[in-house]
ZARORO-993521 format. One record per residue: residue in one letter; residue number from 1; x, y, z of N, C-alpha, C in turn. Coordinates in Angstrom, 3 decimals. Layout:
<sites>
SITE   rest    nr        nxx        nyy        nzz       caxx       cayy       cazz        cxx        cyy        czz
SITE      A   NUM          X          Y          Z          X          Y          Z          X          Y          Z
...
</sites>
This chain:
<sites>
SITE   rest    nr        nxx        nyy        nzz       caxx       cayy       cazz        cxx        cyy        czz
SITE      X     1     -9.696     -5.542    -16.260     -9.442     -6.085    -14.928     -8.057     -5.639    -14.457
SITE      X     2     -7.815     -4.814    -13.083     -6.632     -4.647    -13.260     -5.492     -5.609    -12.054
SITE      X     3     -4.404     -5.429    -12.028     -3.327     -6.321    -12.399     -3.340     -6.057    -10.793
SITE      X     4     -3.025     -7.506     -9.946     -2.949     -7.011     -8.355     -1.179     -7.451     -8.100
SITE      X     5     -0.691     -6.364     -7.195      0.655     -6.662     -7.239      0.535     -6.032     -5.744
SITE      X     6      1.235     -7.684     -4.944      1.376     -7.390     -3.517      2.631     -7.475     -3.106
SITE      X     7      3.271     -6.762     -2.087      4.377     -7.103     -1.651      4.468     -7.516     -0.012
SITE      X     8      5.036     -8.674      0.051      4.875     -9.291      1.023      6.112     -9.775      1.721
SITE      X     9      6.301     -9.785      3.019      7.391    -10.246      3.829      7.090    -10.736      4.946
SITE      X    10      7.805    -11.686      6.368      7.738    -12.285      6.788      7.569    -11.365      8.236
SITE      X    11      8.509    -10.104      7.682      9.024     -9.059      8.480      8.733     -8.206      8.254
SITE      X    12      9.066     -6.945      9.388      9.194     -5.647      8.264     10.357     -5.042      8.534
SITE      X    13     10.604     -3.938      7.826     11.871     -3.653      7.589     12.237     -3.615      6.710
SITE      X    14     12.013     -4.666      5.907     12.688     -5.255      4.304     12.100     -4.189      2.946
SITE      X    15     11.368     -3.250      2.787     11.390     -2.071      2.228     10.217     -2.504      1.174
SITE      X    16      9.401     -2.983      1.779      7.767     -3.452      1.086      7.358     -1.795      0.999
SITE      X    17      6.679     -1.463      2.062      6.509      0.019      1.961      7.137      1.148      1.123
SITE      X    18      8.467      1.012      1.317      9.079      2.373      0.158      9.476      1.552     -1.432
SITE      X    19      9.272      0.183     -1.512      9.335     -0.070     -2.918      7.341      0.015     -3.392
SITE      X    20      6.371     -0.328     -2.481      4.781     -0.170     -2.880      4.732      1.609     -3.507
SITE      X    21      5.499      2.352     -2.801      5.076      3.361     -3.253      5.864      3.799     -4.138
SITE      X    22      7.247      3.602     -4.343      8.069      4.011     -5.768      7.965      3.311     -6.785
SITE      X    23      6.752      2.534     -6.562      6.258      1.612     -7.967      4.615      2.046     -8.132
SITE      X    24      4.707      2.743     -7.225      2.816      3.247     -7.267      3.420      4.774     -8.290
SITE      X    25      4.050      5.342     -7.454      3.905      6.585     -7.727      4.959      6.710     -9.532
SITE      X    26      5.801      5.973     -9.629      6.761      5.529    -11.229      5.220      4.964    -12.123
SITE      X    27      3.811      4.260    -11.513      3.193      3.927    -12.319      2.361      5.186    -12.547
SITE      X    28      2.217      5.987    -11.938      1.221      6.945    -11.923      1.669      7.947    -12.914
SITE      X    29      3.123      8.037    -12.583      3.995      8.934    -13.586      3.794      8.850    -15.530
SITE      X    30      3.793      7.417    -15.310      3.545      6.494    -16.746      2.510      6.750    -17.620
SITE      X    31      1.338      6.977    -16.362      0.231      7.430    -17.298     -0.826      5.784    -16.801
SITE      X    32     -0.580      5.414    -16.018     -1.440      4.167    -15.566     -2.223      4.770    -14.223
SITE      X    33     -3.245      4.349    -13.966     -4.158      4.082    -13.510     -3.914      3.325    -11.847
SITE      X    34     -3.860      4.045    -10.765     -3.156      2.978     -9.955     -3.706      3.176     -8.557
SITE      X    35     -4.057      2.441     -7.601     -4.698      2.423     -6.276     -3.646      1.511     -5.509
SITE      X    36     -3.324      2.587     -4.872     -2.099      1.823     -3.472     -3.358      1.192     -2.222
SITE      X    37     -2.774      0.181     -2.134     -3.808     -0.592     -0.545     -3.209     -0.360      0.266
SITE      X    38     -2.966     -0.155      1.654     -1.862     -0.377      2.390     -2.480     -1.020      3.667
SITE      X    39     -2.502     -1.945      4.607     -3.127     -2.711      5.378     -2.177     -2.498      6.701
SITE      X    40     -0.702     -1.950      6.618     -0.383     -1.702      8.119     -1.006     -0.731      8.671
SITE      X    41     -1.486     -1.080     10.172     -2.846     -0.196     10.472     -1.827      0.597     11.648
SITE      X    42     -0.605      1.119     10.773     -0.191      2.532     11.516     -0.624      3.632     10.472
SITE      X    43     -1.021      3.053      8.794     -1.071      3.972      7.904     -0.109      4.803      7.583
SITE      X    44      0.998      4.279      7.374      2.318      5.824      7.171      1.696      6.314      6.157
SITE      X    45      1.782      5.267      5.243      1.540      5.943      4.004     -0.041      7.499      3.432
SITE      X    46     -1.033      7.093      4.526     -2.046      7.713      4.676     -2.083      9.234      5.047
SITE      X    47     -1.154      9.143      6.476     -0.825     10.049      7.157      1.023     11.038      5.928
SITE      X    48      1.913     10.343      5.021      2.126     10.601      4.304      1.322     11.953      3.550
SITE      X    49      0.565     11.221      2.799     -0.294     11.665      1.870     -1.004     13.167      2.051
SITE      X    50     -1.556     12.942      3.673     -2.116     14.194      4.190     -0.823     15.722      4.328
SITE      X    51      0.008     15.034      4.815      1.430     15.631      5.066      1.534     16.494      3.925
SITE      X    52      2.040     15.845      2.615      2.101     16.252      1.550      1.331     17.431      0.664
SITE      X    53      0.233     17.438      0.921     -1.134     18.100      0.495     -1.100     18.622      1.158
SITE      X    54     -0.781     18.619      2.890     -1.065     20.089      3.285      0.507     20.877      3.043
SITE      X    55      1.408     20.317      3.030      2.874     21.650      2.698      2.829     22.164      0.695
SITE      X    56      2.072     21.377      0.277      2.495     21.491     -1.346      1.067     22.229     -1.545
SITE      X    57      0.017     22.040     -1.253     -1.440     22.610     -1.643     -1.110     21.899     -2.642
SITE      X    58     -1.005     20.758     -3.165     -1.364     19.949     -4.219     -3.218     19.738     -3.793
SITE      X    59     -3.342     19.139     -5.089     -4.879     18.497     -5.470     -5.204     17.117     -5.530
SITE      X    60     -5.885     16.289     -4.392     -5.103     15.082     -4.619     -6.037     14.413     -5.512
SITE      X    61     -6.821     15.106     -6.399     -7.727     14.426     -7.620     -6.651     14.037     -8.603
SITE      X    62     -5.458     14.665     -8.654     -4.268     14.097     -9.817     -3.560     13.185     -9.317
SITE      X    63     -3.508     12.543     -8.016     -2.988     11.310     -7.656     -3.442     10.501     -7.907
SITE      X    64     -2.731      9.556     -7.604     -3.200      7.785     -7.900     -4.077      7.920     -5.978
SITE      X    65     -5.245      7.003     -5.981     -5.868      6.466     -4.929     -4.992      5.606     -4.206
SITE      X    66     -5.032      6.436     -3.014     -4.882      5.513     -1.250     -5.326      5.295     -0.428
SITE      X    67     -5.478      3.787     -0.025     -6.773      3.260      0.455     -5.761      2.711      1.697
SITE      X    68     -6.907      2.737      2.757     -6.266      2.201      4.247     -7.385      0.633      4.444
SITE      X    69     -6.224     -0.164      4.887     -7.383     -1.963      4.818     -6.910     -2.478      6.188
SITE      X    70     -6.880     -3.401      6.089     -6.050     -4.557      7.288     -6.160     -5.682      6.121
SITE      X    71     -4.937     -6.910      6.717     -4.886     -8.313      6.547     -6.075     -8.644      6.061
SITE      X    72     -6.736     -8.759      7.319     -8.139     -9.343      7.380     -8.864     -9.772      6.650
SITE      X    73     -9.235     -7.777      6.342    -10.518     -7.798      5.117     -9.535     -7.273      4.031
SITE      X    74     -8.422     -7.496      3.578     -8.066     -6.740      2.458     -8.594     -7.589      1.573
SITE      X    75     -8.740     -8.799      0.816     -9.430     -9.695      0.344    -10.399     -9.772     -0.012
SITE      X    76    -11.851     -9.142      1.009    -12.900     -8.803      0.594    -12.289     -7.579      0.111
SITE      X    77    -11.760     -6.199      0.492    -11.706     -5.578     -0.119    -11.389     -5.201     -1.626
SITE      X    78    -10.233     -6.287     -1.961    -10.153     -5.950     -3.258    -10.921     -6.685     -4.218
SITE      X    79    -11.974     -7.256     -3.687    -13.103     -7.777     -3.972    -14.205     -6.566     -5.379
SITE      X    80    -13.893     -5.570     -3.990    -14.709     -4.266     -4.340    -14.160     -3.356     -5.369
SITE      X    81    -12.937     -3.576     -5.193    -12.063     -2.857     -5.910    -11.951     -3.565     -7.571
SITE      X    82    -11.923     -4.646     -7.634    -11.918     -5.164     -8.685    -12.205     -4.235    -10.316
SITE      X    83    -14.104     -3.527     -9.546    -14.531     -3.162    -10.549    -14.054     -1.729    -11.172
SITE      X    84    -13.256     -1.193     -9.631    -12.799      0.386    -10.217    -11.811      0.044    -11.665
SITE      X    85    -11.950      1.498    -11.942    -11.078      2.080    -13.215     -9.776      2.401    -12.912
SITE      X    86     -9.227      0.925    -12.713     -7.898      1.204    -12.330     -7.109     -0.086    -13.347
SITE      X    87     -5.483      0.112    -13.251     -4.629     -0.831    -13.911     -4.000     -1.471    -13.333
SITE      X    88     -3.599     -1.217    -12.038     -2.983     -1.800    -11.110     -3.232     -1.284     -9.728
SITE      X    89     -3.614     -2.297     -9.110     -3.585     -2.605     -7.624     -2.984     -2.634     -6.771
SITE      X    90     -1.904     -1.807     -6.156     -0.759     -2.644     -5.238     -1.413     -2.562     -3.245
SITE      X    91     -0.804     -3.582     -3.333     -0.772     -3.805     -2.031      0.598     -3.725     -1.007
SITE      X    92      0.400     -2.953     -0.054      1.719     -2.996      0.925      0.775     -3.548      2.127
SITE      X    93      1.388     -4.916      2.210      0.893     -5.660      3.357      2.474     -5.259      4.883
SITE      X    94      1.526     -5.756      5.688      1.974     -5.154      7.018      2.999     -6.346      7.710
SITE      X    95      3.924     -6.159      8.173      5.120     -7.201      8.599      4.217     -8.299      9.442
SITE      X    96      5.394     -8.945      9.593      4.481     -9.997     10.268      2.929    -10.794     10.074
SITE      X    97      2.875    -10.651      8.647      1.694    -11.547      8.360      1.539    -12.577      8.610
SITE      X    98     -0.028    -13.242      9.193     -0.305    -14.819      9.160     -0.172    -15.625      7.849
SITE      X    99      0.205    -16.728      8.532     -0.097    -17.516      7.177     -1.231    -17.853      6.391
SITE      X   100     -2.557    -17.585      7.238     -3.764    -17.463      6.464     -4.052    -15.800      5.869
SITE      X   101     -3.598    -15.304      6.224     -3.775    -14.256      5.087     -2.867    -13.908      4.136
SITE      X   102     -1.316    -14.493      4.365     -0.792    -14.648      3.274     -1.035    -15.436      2.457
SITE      X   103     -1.936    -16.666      2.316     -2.632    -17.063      1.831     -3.460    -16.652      0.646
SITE      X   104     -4.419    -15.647      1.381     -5.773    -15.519      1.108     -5.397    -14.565      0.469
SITE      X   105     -4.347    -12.961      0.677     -4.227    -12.210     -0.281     -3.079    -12.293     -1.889
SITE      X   106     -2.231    -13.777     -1.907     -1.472    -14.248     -3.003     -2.838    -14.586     -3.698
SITE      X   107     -3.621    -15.921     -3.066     -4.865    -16.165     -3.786     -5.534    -14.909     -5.096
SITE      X   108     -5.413    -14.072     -4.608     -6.018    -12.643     -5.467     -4.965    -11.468     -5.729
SITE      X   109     -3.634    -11.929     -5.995     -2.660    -11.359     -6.581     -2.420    -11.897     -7.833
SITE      X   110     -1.908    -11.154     -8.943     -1.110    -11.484     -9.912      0.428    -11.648    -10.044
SITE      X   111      0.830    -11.170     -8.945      2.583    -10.916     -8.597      2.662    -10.535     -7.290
SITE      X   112      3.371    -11.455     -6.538      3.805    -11.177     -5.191      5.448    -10.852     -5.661
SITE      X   113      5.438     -9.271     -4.433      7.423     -9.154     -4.792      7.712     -9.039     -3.480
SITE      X   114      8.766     -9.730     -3.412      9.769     -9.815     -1.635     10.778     -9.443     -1.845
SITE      X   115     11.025     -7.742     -1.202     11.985     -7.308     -1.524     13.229     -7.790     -0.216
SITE      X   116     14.011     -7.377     -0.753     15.747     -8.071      0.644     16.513     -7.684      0.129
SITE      X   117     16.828     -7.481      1.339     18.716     -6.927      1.684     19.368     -8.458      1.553
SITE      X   118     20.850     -7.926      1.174     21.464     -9.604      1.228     21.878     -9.572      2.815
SITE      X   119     21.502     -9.180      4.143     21.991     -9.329      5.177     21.234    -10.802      5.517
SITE      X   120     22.177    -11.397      6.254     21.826    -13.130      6.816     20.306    -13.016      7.204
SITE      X   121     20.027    -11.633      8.098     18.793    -12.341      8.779     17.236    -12.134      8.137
SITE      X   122     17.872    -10.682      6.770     16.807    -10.437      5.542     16.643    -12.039      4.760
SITE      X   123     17.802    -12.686      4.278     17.819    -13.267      3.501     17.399    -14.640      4.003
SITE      X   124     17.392    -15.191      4.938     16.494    -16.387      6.053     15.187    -16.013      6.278
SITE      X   125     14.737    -14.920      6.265     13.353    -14.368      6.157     12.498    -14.572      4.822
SITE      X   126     13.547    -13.883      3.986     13.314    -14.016      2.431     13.435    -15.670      2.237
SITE      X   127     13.728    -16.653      2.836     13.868    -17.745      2.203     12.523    -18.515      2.501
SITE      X   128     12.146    -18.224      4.450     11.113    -18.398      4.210      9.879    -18.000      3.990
SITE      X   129      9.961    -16.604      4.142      8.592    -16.223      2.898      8.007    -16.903      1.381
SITE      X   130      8.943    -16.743      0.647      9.012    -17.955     -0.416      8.804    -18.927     -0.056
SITE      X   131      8.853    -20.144      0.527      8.945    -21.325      1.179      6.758    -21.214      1.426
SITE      X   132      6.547    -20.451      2.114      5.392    -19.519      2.864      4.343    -19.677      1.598
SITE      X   133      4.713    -18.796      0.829      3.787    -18.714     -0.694      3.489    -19.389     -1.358
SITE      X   134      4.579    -21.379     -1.300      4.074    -21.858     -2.192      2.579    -22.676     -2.219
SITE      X   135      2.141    -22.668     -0.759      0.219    -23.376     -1.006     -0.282    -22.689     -1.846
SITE      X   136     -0.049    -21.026     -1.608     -0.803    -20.138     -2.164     -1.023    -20.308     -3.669
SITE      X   137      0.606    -20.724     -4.243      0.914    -20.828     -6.332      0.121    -22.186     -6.516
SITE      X   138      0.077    -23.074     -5.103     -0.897    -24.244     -5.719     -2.284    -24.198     -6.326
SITE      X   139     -2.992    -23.011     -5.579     -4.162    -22.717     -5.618     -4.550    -21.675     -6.488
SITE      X   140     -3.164    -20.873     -6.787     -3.752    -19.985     -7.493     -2.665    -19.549     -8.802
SITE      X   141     -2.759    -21.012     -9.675     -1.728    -21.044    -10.926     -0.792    -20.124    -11.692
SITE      X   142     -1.374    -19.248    -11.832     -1.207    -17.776    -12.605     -0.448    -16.960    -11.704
SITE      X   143     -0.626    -17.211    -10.540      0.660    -16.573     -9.485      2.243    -16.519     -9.793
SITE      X   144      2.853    -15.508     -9.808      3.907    -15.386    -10.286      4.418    -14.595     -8.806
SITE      X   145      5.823    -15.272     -8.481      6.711    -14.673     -7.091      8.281    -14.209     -7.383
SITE      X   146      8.010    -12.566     -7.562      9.232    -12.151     -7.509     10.495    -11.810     -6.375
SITE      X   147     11.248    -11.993     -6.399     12.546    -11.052     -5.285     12.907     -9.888     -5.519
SITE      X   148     12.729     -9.066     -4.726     13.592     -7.531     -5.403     14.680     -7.309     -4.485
SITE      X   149     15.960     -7.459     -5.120     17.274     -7.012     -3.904     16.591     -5.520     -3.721
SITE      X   150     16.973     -5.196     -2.670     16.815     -4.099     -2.347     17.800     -3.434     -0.929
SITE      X   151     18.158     -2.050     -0.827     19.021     -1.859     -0.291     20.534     -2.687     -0.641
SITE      X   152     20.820     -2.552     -1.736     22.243     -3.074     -2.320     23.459     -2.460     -2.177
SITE      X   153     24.308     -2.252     -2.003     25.734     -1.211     -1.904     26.270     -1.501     -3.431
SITE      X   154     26.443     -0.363     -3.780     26.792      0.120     -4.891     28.007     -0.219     -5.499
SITE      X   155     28.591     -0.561     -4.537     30.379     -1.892     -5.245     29.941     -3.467     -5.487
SITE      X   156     28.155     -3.612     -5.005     28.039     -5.341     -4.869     27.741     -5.351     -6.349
SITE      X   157     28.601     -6.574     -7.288     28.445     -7.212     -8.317     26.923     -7.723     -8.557
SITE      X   158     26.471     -7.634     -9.721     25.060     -8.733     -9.976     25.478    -10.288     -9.748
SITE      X   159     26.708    -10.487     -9.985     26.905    -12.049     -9.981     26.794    -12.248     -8.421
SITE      X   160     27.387    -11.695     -7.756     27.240    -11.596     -6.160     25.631    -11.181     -5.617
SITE      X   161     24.735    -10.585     -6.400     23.374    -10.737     -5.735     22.900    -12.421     -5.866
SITE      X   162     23.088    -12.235     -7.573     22.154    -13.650     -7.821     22.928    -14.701     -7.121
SITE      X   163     24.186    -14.648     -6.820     24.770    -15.995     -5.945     23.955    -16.277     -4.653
SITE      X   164     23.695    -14.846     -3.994     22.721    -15.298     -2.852     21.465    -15.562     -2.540
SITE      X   165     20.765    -15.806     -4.178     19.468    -15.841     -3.868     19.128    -16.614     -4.478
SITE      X   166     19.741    -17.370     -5.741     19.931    -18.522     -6.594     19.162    -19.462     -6.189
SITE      X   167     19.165    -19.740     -5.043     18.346    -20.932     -4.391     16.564    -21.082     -4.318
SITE      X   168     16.397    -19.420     -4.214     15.147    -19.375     -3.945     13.928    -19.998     -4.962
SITE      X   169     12.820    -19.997     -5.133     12.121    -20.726     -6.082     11.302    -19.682     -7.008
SITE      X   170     11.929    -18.623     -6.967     11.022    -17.266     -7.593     11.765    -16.579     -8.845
SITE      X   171     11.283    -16.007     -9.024     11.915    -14.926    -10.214     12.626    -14.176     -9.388
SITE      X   172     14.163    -13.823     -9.987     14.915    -12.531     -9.210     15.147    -11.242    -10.597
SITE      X   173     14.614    -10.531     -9.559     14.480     -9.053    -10.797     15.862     -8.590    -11.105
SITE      X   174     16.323     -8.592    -11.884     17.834     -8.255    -12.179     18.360     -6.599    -12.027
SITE      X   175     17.186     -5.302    -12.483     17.308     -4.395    -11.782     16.914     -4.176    -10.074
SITE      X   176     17.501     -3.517     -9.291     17.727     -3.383     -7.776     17.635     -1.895     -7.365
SITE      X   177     17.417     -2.575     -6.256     17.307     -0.837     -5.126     18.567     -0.580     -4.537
SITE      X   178     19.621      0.404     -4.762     20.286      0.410     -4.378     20.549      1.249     -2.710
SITE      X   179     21.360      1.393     -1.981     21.285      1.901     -0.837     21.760      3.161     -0.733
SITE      X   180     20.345      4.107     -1.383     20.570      5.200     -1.054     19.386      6.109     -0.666
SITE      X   181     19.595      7.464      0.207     18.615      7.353      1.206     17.465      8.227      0.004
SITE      X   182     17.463      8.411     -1.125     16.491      9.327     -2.203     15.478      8.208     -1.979
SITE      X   183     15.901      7.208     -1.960     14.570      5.832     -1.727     14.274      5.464     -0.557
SITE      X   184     14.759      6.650      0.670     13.579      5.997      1.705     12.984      7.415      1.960
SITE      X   185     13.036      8.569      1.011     12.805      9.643      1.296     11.505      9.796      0.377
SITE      X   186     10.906      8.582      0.591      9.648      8.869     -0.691      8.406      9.482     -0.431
SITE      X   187      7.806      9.958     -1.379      6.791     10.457     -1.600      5.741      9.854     -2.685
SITE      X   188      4.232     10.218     -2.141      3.285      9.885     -2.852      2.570     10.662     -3.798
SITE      X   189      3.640     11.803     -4.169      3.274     12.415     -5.029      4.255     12.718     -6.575
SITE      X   190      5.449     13.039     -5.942      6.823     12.614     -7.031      7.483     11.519     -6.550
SITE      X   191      7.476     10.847     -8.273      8.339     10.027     -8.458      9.374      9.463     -8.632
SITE      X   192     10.193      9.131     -7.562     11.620      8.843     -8.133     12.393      7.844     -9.202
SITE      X   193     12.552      8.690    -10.188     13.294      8.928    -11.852     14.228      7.496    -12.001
SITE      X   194     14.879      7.250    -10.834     16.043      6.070    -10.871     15.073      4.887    -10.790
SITE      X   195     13.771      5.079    -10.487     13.428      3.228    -10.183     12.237      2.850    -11.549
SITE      X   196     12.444      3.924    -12.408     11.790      3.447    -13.793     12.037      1.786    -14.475
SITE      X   197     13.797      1.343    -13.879     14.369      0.317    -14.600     13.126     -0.703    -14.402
SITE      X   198     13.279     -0.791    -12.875     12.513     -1.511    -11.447     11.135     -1.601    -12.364
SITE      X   199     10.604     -0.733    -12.539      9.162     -0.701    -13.139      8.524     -1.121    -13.895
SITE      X   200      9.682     -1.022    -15.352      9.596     -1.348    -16.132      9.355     -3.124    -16.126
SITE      X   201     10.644     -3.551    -15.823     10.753     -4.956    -15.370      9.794     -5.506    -14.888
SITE      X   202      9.039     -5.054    -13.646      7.555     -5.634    -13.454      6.773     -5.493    -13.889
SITE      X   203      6.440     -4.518    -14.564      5.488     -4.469    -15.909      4.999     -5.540    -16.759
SITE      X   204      6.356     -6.118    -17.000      7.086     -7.175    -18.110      6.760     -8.568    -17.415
SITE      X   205      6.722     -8.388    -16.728      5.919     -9.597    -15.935      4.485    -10.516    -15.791
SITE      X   206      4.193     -8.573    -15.956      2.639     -9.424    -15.888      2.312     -8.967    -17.588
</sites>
């Protein structure tokens, strides 16, 4: 059965999208088994993909699977998905989610991660997203809710992340995304080498 890992925010902006895929594509690297969902119905990531394959003439039978959903039906969808030959599931849900489908897609996650910047208006977002998820851990026990700092400046202390997030009611991942632009320059085909720590760590999770 494989492992569903969604990332979810209140907003967008907050780097759901370029952490779904530098944890898709670091799992693929690994030697795992992995199907990216992506439900914002601009599809970057889709239109990505095509991009890629046509400048590289890559083969995209050696990638990990990318699937285009919505909110909606992602739920039934990974319904379907369940039975593929895969290890992990991720989901990049689309900003601005309802609260019934944030709901409905924690319900059928194993790990929700909310990644944030420590800026005031990431981190009031991030507070209530968390806040947001907890009907969902009522209903669905085994739910586990991580934070991923993300976009960090490279002089900020760890004692200075966890001071600002201390409050929240989730797990905070102690490796981070730091703010540099190799991580918004991603791709769905190579993997960037620096966010193995990141990977690892959620791994360890589930």
């Amino acid at each position: 059965m494989p492992k569903i890992i969604s990332f979810i925010s209140r907003k967008g902006g907050t780097g759901k999208t370029t952490n779904a895929i530098n944890l898709a594509s670091m799992l693929h690297s690994l030697g795992y088994k992995v199907m990216l969902v992506e439900t914002d119905t601009n599809y970057t990531l889709n239109t990505l993909r095509k991009m890629e394959l046509f400048k590289t003439g890559a083969n995209d039978k050696n990638m990990f699977q990318l699937i285009a959903s919505e909110d909606h039906i992602v739920a039934d969808d990974i319904q379907t998905y369940l039975n593929s030959n895969v290890d992990y599931i991720i989901l990049d849900t689309a900003g601005k989610t309802t609260d019934v489908f944030i709901k409905t897609i924690c319900i059928h996650s194993n790990l929700v991660i909310v990644p944030t910047s420590l800026s005031q208006n990431d981190l009031l977002v991030t507070y209530q997203t968390v806040e947001d998820l907890k009907p969902a851990r009522e209903l669905n026990k085994k739910l586990k809710i991580a934070v991923l700092p993300n976009r960090i400046h490279g002089s900020t202390k760890s004692k200075t992340i966890s001071a600002s997030l201390e409050e929240l009611d989730a797990v905070l991942l102690t490796n981070f995304v730091p703010a540099k632009n190799m991580y918004a320059q991603f791709s769905t085909i190579m993997p960037e080498k620096d966010y193995l720590g990141i990977t690892k760590e959620i791994v360890n999770l589930l």
